[in-house]
C-alpha positions in Angstrom: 1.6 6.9 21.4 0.7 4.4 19.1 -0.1 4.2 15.5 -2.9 3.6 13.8 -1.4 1.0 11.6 0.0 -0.7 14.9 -3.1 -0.7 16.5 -4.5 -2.1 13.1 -1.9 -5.2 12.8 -2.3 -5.7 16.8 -6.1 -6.4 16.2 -5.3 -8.8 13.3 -2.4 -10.5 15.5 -5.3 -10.9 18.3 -7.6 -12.3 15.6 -5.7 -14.4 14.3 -7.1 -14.4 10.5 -5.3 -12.8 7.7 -5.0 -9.1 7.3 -5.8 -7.2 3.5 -3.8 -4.2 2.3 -5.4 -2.9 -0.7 -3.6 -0.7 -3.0 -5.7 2.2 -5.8 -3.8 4.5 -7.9 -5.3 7.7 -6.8 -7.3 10.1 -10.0 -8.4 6.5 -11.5 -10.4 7.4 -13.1 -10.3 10.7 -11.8 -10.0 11.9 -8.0 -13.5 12.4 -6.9 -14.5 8.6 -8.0 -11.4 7.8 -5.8 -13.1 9.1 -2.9 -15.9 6.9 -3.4 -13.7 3.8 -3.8 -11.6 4.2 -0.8 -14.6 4.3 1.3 -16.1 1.5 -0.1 -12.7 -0.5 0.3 -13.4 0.4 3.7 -17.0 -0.5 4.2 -16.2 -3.9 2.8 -12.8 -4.3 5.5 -9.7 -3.6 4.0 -7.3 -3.7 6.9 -5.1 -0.6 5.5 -5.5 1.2 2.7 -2.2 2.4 -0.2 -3.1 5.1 -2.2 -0.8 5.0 -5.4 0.1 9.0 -6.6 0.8 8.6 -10.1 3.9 9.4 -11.6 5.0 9.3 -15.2 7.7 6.8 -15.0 6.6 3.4 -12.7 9.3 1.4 -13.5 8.2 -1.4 -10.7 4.3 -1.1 -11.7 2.8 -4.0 -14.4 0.5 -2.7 -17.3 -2.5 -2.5 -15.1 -1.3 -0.4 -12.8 0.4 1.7 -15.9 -3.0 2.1 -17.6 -4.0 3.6 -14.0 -1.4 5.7 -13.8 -1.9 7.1 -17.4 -5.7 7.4 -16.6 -4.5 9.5 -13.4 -2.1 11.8 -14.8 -4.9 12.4 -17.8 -7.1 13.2 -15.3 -4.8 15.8 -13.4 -3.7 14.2 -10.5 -0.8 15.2 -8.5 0.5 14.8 -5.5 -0.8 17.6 -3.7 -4.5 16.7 -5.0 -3.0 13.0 -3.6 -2.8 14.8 0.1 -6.0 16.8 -0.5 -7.7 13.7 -1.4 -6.9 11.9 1.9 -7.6 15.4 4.2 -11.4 14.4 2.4 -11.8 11.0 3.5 -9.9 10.6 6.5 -12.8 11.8 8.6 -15.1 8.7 6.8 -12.1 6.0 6.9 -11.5 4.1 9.5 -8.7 2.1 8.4 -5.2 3.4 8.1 -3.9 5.7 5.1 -0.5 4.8 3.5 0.4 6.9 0.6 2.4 5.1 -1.9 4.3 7.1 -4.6 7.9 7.0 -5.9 10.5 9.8 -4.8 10.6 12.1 -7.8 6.8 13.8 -6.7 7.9 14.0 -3.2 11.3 15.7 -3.4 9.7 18.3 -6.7 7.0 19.2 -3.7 10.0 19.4 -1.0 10.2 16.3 1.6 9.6 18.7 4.8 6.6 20.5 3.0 5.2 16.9 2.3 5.3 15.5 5.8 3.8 18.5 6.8 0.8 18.4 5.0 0.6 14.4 5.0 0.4 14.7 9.0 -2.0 17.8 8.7 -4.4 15.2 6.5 -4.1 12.4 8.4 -1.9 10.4 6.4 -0.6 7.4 8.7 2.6 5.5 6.6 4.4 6.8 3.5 6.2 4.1 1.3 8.5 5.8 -1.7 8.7 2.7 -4.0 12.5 3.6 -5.2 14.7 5.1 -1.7 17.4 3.0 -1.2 17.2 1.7 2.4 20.6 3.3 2.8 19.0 6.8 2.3 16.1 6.3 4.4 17.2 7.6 7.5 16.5 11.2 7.0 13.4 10.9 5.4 12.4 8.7 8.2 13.1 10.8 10.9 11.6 13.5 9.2 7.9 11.7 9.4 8.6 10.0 12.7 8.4 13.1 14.2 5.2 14.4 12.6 4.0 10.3 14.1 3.8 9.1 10.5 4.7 5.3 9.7 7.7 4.7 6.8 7.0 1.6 5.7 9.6 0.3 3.3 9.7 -2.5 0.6 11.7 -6.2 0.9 12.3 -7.8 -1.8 13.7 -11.5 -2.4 17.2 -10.4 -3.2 17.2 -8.1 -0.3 20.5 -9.2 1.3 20.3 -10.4 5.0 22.1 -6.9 6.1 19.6 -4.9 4.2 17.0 -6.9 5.9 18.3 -5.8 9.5 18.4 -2.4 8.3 15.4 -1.9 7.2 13.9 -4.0 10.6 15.8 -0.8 12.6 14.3 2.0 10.0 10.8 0.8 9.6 7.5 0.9 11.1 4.3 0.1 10.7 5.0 -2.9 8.9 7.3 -4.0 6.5 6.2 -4.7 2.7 7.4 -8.0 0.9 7.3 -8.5 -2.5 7.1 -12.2 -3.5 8.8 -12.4 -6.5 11.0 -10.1 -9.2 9.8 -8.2 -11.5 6.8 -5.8 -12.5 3.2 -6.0 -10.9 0.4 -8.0 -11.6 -1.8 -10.6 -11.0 -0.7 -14.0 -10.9 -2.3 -17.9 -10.5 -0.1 -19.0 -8.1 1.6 -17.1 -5.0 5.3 -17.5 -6.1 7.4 -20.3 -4.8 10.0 -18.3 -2.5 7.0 -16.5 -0.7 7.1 -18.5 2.7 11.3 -18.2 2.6 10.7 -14.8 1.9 8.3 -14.1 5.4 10.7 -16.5 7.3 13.6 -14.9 6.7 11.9 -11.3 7.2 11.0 -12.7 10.7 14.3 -14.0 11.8 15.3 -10.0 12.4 12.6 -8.4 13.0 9.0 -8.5 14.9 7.5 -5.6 13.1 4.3 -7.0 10.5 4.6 -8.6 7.7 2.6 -7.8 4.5 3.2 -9.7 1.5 2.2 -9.0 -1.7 3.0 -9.1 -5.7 0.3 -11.8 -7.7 -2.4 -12.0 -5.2 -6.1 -11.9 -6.3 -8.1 -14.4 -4.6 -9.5 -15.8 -1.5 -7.4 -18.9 -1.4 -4.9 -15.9 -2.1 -5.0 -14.6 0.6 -5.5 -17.4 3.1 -2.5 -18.8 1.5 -0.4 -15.8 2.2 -1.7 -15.4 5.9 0.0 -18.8 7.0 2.9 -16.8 6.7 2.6 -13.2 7.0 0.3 -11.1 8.9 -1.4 -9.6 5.3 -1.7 -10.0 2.4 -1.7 -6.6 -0.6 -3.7 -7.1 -3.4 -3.1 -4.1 -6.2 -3.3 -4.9 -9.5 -6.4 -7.6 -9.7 -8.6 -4.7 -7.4 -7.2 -2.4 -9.4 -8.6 -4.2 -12.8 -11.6 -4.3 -11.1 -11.8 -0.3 -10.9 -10.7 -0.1 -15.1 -13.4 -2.8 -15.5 -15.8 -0.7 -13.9 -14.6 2.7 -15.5 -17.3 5.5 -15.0 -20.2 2.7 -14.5 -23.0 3.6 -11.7 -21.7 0.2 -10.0 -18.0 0.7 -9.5 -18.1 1.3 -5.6 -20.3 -1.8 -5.6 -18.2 -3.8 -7.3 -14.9 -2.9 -5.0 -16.9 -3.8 -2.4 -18.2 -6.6 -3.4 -15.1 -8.0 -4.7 -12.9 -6.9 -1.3 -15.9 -8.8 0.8 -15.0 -11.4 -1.7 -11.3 -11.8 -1.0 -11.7 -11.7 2.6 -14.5 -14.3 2.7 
């Protein structure tokens, strides 16, 4: 049977414009404004939607996404209220669910009590920000069975090898980062992007999403001459601080989603 997410990159493939991930850090600024925000990120036509669980050490993530994630733990989000959160929306979301989180919260909960309840909720992909591709393989059969996507991360000094592998492992689609480093919004999509996709390609015909740096239209269309979407995280995610507890933040994600896929 097929997944959500591939039905959801098979419909941008046919349409031939750019997809849009959009990452949140779930609990920012607390859990049930998240609700709110995911179906506004929705409403406005995010192609798939990550949901960041917060955890106390993000080694990858820039200072936005750090402020989120100490305005999520503040708040008392876990990882279970993560999966809870999802098993709310799913029946108002159309688009698919990926939960993002690094391993330490998934392995505390226990890895087979986790894709249990992510598959219960309707959770569609997990990507664990720090499994070495090498160690994938259990964890990855593990949610294959329970039809859940692993999608895992490239990055530009992933070696050609590692590449392959993770072409064999993944599904969904695979996730590229553009450039070294820590998380952010950028003014320019980094120069090894398009080398990045092509070489991606060469070994495997799963999606491609790209992402680090990316918060605007041209963005985005930029991005989609190469890969089949593009993730914006930390500029939607600024968005969401810049709103804080205002009357307007679902508004304003929405607006600002329509904005980047205009």
């Amino acid at each position: 049977m097929s997944s959500r997410l591939a039905g959801t990159f098979g419909r941008i493939r046919a349409n031939g414009a750019p997809g849009l991930v959009t990452y949140v850090t779930a609990g920012d600024p607390d859990l049930p404004r998240t609700e709110g925000i995911l179906m506004a990120l929705d409403r406005a036509g995010a192609d798939v939607l990550e949901v960041g669980v917060p955890f106390s050490d993000p080694l990858a993530d820039g200072p936005v996404i750090q402020r989120a994630t100490e305005r999520a733990l503040v708040s008392g989000t876990t990882l279970t209220r993560v999966i809870d959160l999802v098993g709310r929306v799913r029946g108002s979301v159309q688009a698919p669910i990926v939960i993002f989180s690094y391993a330490n919260p998934i392995f505390r909960l226990g890895a087979e009590r986790f894709a249990d309840r992510a598959r219960d909720v309707g959770v569609d992909g997990v990507l664990v920000l720090d499994l070495p591709i090498e160690e994938a393989d259990e964890f990855r059969n593990m949610l294959a069975v329970r039809g859940i996507d692993t999608i895992l991360l490239l990055s530009p000094t992933t070696t050609d090898e590692r590449l392959r592998r993770a072409a064999a492992l993944g599904s969904g689609f695979l996730y590229a980062i553009s450039r070294l480093g820590v998380t952010g919004a950028r003014d320019r999509i980094a120069d090894g992007a398009h080398e990045m996709v092509d070489r991606i390609r060469r070994v495997s015909d799963l999606p491609v999403a790209l992402g680090f740096g990316i918060s605007t239209p041209e963005h985005v269309r930029e991005v989609g001459q190469w890969a089949d979407a593009a993730v914006v995280g930390s500029a939607l995610v600024n968005v969401i601080a810049e709103a804080g507890s205002s009357a307007d933040l679902n508004r304003r994600v929405e607006e600002y989603v329509r904005w980047l896929k205009s």
